[in-house]
FIDREN-884214 format. One record per residue (C-alpha): x, y, z; residue in one letter; residue number from 1. Coordinates in Angstrom, 1 decimal, decimal comma. Example, Ala and Ser with C-alpha at 12.3 -4.5 7.8 and 13.67 -1.06 7.14 Angstrom:
REM residues 2
REC        u        v        w   resn   resi
REC     12,3     -4,5      7,8      A      1
REC     13,7     -1,1      7,1      S      2
END
This chain:
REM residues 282
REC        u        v        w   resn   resi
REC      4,5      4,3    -15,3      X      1
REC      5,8      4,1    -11,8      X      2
REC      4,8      7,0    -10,0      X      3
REC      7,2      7,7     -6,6      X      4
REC      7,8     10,4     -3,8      X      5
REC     11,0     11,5     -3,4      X      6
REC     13,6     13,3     -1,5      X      7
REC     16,8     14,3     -3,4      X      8
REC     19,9     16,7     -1,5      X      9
REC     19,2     19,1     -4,0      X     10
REC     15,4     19,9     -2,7      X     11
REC     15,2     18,3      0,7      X     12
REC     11,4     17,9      0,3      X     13
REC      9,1     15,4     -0,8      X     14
REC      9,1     15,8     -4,9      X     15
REC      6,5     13,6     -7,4      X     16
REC      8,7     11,6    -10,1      X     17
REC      8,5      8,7    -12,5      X     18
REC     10,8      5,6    -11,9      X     19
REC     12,4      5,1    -15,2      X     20
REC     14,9      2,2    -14,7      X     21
REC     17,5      3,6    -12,3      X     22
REC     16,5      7,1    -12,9      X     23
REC     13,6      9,5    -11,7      X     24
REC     11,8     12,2    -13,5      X     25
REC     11,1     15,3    -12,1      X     26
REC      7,2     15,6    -12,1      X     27
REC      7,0     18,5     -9,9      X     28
REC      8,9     20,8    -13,3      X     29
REC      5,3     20,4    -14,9      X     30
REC      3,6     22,2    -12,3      X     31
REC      2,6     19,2    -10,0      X     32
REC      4,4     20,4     -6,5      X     33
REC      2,9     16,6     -4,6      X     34
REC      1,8     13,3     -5,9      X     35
REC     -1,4     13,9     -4,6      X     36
REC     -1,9     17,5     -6,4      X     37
REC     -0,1     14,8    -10,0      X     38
REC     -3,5     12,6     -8,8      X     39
REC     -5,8     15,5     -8,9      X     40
REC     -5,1     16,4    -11,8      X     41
REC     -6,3     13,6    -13,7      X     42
REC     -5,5     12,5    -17,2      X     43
REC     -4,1     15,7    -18,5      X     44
REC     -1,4     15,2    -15,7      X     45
REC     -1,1     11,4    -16,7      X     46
REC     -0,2     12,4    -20,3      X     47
REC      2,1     14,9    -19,5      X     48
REC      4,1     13,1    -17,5      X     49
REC      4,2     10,4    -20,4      X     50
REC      5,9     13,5    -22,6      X     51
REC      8,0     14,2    -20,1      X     52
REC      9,4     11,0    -19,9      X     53
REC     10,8     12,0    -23,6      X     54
REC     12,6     15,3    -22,8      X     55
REC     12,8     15,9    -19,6      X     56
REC     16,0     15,4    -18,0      X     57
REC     16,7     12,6    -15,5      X     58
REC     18,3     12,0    -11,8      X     59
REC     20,0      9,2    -11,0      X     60
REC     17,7      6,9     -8,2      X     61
REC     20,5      6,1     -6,6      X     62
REC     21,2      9,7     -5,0      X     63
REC     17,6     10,0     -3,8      X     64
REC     15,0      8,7     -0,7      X     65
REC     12,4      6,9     -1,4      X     66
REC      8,9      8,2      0,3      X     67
REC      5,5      6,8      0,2      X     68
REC      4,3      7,1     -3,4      X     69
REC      1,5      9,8     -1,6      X     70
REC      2,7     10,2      1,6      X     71
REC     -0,2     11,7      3,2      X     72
REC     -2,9      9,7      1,7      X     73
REC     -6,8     11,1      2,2      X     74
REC     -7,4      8,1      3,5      X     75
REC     -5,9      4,5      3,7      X     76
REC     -8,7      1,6      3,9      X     77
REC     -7,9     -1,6      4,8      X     78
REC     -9,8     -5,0      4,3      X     79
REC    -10,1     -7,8      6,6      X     80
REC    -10,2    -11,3      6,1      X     81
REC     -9,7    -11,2      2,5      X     82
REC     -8,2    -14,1      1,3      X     83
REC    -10,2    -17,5      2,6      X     84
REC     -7,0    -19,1      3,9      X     85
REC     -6,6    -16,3      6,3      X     86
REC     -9,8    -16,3      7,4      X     87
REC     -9,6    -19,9      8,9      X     88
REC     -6,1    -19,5     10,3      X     89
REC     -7,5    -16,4     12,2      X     90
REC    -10,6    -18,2     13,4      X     91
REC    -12,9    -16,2     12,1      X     92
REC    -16,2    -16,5     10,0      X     93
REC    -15,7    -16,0      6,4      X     94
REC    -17,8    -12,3      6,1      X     95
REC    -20,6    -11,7      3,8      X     96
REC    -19,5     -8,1      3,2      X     97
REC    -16,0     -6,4      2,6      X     98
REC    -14,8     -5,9      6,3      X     99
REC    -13,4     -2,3      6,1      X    100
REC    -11,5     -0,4      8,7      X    101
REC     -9,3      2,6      8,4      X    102
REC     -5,7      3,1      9,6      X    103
REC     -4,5      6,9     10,5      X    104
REC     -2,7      8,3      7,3      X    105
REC      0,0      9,4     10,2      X    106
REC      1,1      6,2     10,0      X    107
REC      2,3      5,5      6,3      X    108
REC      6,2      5,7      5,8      X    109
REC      8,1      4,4      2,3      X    110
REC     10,1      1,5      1,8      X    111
REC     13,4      1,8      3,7      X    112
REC     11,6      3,3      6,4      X    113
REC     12,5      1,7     10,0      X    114
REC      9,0      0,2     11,6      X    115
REC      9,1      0,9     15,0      X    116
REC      8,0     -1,4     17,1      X    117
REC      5,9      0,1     20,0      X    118
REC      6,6     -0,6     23,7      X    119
REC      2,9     -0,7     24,2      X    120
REC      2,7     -4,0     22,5      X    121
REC      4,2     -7,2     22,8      X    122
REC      2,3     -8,6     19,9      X    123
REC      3,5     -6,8     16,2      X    124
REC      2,5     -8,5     13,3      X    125
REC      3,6     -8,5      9,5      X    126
REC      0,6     -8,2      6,5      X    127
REC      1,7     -8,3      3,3      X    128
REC     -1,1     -6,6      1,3      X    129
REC     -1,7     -5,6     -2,5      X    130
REC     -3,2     -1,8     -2,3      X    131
REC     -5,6      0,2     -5,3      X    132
REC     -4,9      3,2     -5,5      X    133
REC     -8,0      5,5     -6,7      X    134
REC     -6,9      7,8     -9,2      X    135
REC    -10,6     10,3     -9,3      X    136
REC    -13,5     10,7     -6,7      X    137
REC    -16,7      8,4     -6,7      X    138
REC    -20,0      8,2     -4,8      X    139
REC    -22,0      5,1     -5,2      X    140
REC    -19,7      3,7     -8,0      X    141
REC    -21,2      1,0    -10,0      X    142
REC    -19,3     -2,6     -9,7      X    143
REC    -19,3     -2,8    -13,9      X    144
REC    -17,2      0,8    -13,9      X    145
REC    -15,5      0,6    -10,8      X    146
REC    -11,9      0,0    -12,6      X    147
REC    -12,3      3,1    -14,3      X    148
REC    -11,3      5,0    -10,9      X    149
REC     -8,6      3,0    -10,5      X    150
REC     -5,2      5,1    -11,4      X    151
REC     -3,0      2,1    -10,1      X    152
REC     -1,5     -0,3     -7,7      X    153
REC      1,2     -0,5     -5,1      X    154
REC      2,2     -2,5     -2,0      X    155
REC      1,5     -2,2      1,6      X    156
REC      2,9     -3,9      4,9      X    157
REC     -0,5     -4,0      7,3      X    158
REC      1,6     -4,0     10,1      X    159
REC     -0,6     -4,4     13,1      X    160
REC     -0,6     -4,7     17,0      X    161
REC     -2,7     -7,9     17,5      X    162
REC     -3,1     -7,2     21,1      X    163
REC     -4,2     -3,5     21,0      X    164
REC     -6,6     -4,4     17,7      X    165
REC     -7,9     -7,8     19,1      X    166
REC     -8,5     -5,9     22,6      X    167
REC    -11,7     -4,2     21,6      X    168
REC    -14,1     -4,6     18,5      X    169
REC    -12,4     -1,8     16,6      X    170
REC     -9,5     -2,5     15,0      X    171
REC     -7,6      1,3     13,9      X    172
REC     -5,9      2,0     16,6      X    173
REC     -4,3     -1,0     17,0      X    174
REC     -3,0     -0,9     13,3      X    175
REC     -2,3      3,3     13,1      X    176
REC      1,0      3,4     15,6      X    177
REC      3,5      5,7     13,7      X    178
REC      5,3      3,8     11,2      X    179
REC      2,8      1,0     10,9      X    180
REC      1,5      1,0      7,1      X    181
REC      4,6      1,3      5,0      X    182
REC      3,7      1,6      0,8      X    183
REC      5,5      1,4     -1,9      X    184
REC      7,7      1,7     -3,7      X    185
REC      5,8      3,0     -6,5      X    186
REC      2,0      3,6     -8,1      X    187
REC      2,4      1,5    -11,1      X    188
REC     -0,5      2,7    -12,9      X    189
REC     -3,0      0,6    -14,0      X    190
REC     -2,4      0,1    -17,5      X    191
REC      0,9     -2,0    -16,6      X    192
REC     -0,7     -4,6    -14,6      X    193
REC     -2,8     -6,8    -16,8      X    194
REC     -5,1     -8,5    -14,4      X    195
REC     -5,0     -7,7    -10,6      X    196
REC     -7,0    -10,3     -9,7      X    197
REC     -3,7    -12,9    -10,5      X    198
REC     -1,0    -11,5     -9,0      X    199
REC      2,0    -13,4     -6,8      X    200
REC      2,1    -12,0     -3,3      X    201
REC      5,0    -12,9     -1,2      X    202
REC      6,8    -11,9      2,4      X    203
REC      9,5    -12,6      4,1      X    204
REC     11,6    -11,9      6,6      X    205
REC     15,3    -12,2      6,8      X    206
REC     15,1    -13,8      3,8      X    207
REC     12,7    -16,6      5,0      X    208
REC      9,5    -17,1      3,1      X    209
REC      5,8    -16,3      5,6      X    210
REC      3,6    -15,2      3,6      X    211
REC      2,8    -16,8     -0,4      X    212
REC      0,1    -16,3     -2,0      X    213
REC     -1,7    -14,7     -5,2      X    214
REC     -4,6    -12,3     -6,0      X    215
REC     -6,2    -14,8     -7,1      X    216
REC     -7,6    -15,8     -3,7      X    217
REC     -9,3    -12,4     -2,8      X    218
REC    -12,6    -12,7     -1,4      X    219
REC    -14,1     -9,6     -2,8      X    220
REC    -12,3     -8,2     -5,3      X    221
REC    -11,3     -4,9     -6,4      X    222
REC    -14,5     -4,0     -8,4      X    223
REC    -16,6     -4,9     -5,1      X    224
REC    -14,5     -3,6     -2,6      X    225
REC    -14,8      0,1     -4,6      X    226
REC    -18,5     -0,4     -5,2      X    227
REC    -19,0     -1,1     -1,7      X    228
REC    -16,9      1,6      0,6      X    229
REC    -18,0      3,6     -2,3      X    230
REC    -22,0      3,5     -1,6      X    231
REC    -21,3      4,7      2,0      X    232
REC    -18,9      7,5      1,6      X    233
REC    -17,3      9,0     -1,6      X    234
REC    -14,0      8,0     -2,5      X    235
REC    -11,3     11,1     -3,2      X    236
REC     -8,3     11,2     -5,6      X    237
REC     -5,7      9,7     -3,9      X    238
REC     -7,3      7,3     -1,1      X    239
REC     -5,6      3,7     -0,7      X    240
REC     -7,5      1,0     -0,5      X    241
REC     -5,3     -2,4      0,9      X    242
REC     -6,9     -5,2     -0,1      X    243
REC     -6,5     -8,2      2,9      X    244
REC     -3,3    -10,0      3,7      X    245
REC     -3,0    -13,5      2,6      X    246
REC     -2,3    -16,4      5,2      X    247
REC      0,9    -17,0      7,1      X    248
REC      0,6    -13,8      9,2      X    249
REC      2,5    -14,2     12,8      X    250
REC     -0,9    -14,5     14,5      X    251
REC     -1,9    -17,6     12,5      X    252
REC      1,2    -19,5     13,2      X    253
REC      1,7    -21,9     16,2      X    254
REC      3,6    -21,1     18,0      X    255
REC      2,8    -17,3     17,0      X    256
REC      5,5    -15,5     15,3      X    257
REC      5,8    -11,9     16,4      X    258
REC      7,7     -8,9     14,9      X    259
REC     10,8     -8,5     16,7      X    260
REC     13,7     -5,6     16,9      X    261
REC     16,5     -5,8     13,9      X    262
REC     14,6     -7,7     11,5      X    263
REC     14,1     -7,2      7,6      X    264
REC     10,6     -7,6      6,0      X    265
REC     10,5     -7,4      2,4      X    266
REC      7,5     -7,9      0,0      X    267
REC      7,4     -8,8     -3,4      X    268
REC      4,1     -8,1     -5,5      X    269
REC      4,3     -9,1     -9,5      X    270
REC      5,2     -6,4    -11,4      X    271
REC      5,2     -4,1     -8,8      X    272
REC      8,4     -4,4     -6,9      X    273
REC      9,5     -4,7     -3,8      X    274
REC      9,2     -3,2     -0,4      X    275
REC     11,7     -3,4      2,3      X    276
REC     11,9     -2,2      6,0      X    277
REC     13,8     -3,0      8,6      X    278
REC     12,0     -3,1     12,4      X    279
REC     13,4     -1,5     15,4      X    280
REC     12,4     -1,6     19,2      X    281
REC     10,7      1,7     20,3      X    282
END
């Protein structure tokens, strides 16, 4: 399934569905009034929904917005220096442990959504990222059952201010100014993606290609990364976890290649679609 916030004219608030080809099912007519209260829920919601997609009655996607799949995540972790190539086009060492840091959940917007592109920085920079999505809370989760919390995937743009994040040791603030972590445009859950670990990964912007890649190439992968953030602070229904950008982001370039105004960033994950958003001076 392909789980999705949306907004519709009927309801004018942010409604859980199911992508179904160019339609969405209503999830929120089983009881579920948010994504994140269809995550809580667990399987018994997952099955439901999987009935629903028999009988309910469908809108067309065309007459809806798109949100962020959850748009107010628990929490969204990201990874650093993930993918080896990256590493060494950032200049940095290649780290012995998952480098985890957290950007503010008032930051994630859906695909379509305009990234704005803050006058405090002259440096913005693109991340195309593959994202877990954790589908029931964990303490100290084992590496052999981490994939058992895993309800699915989705995609997320790491957009991030190099020279507010690179100013200090602490990188969330420089990658939490509103608008800076799009997802989406879906959850696919985790029973459509055979094997996470080889997916392509792909950005570009006005139709030129940055950023190519595959899953492949993670570092640590997901069974790790959820083992590890996991045996420092328990992970809850509906956190994000983005899992490192592959090389060919702006700061690795020469000469560097920033964001700028009136630009279109689209990123394409295997089997999980695309996300688009267009960038706009603040």
């Amino acid at each position: 399934m392909k789980l999705v916030t949306f907004l519709s004219p009927k309801t004018n608030h942010p409604t859980p569905g199911c992508l179904v080809d160019e339609t969405i099912v209503d999830l929120s007519s089983l009881g579920y009034p948010t994504m994140l209260s269809f995550i809580e829920a667990g399987s018994s919601a997952l099955e439901a929904a999987k009935a629903a997609l028999a009988t309910s009655p469908r809108i067309p996607a065309a007459g809806v917005t798109l949100l962020s799949p959850i748009p107010r995540p628990p929490r969204v972790f990201g990874i650093g220096l993930n993918y080896l190539r990256h590493a060494v086009e950032s200049n940095m060492a290649v780290p012995a442990f998952p480098v985890v840091f957290l950007k503010l959940t008032s930051s994630v917007v859906g695909t379509g959504a305009t990234i704005i592109l803050p006058a405090l920085s002259i440096q913005p920079d693109y991340e195309a990222e593959f994202a877990v999505v954790i589908g029931k809370p964990g303490y100290k989760i084992p590496i052999a059952s981490a994939m058992d919390y895993v309800l699915g995937y989705t995609i997320c743009n790491d957009v991030s201010a190099r020279d507010i994040q690179l100013s200090t040791s602490q990188w969330n603030l420089g990658k939490s100014f509103p608008t800076f972590t799009p997802l989406g445009p879906a959850i696919t859950t985790a029973d459509e993606v055979q094997d996470p670990h080889n997916l392509d990964i792909s950005l570009t912007i006005d139709g030129e290609t940055l950023q190519s890649s595959n899953t492949s190439d993670l570092i640590f992968k997901l069974p790790e990364i959820i083992a590890y953030i996991s045996s420092i602070t328990p992970l809850e229904a509906g956190d994000v976890i983005s899992t490192g950008t592959p090389e060919g982001v702006g700061l690795g370039r020469t000469p560097k290649r920033w964001l700028k105004p009136n630009e279109e960033i689209t990123i394409t994950i295997a089997h999980l679609g695309q996300l688009t958003n267009r960038t706009a001076a603040e």
